[in-house]
C-alpha positions in Angstrom: 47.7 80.1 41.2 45.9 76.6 42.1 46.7 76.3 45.3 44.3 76.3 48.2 44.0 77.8 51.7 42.1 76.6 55.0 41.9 79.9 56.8 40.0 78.6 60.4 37.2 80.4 61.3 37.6 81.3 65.5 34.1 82.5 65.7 32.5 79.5 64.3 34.2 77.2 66.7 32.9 79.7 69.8 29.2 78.4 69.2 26.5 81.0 68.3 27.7 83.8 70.6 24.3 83.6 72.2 25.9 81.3 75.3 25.7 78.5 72.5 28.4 75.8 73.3 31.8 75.9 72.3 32.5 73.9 69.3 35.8 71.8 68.6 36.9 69.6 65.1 37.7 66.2 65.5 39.2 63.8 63.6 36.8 60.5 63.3 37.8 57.3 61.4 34.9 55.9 59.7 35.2 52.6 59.8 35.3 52.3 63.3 33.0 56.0 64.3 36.0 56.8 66.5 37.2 60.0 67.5 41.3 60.3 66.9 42.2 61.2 70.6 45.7 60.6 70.5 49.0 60.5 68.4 48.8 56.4 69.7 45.9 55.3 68.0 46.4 57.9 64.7 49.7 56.6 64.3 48.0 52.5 64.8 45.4 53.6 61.9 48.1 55.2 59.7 50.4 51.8 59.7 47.3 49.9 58.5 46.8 52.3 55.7 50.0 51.7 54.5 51.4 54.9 56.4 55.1 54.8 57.9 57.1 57.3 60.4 59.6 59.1 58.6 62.2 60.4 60.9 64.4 62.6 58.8 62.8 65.8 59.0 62.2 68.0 61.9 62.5 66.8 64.9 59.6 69.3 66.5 57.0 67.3 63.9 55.8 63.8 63.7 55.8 62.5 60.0 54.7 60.5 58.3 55.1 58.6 54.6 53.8 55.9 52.1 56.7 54.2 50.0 53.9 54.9 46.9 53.2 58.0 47.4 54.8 61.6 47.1 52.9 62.3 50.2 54.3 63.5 53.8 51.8 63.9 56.7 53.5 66.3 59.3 51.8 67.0 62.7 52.6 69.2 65.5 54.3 66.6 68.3 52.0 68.5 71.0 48.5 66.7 70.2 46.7 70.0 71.9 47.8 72.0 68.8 46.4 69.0 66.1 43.8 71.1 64.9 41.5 71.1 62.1 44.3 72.0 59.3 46.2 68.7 59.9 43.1 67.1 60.2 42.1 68.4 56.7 45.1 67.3 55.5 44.8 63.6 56.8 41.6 63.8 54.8 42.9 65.0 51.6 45.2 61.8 51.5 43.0 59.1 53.0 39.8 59.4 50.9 37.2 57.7 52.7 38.3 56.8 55.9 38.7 59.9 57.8 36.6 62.6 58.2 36.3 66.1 60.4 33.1 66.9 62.7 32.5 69.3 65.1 31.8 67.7 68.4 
């Protein structure tokens, strides 16, 4: 039906399951090699792509829009649930300067 589904994979993110260590996504803009550790410096990297907060949806999500684009960016507002499907998504709509790692 063209449409497209993450579906996380648990056991790969619990290392080898040999005592191998725990692996986690993260979110790394490329221009800099940073690490996206907080909603602070995602949202300072978003405004200088263009990116704005949008503030008329729901209120348990931070949004975000472009004023030429269709696109919406919504995030969890608890950081410790940003996992790899919003990071994913980030991705999908900033070609080329974000990108997911494990750490």
């Amino acid at each position: 039906d063209g449409v497209i589904r993450l579906v996380e994979n648990p056991q790969a993110e619990q290392g080898d399951g040999r005592g191998g260590a725990i692996r986690r996504k993260v979110l790394v803009h490329l221009p800099t090699g940073q690490v996206v550790s907080s909603y602070r410096s995602l949202e300072e990297i978003l405004r200088g792509l263009g990116w704005e907060r949008y503030y008329g949806g729901d209120s348990d999500l931070y949004q975000f829009h472009k004023q030429t684009s269709i696109d919406l960016i919504s995030l969890p507002k608890d950081f410790s649930k940003f996992n790899s499907v919003y990071m994913y998504d980030i991705v999908i709509k900033n070609p080329n300067v974000f990108h997911v790692r494990d750490m």
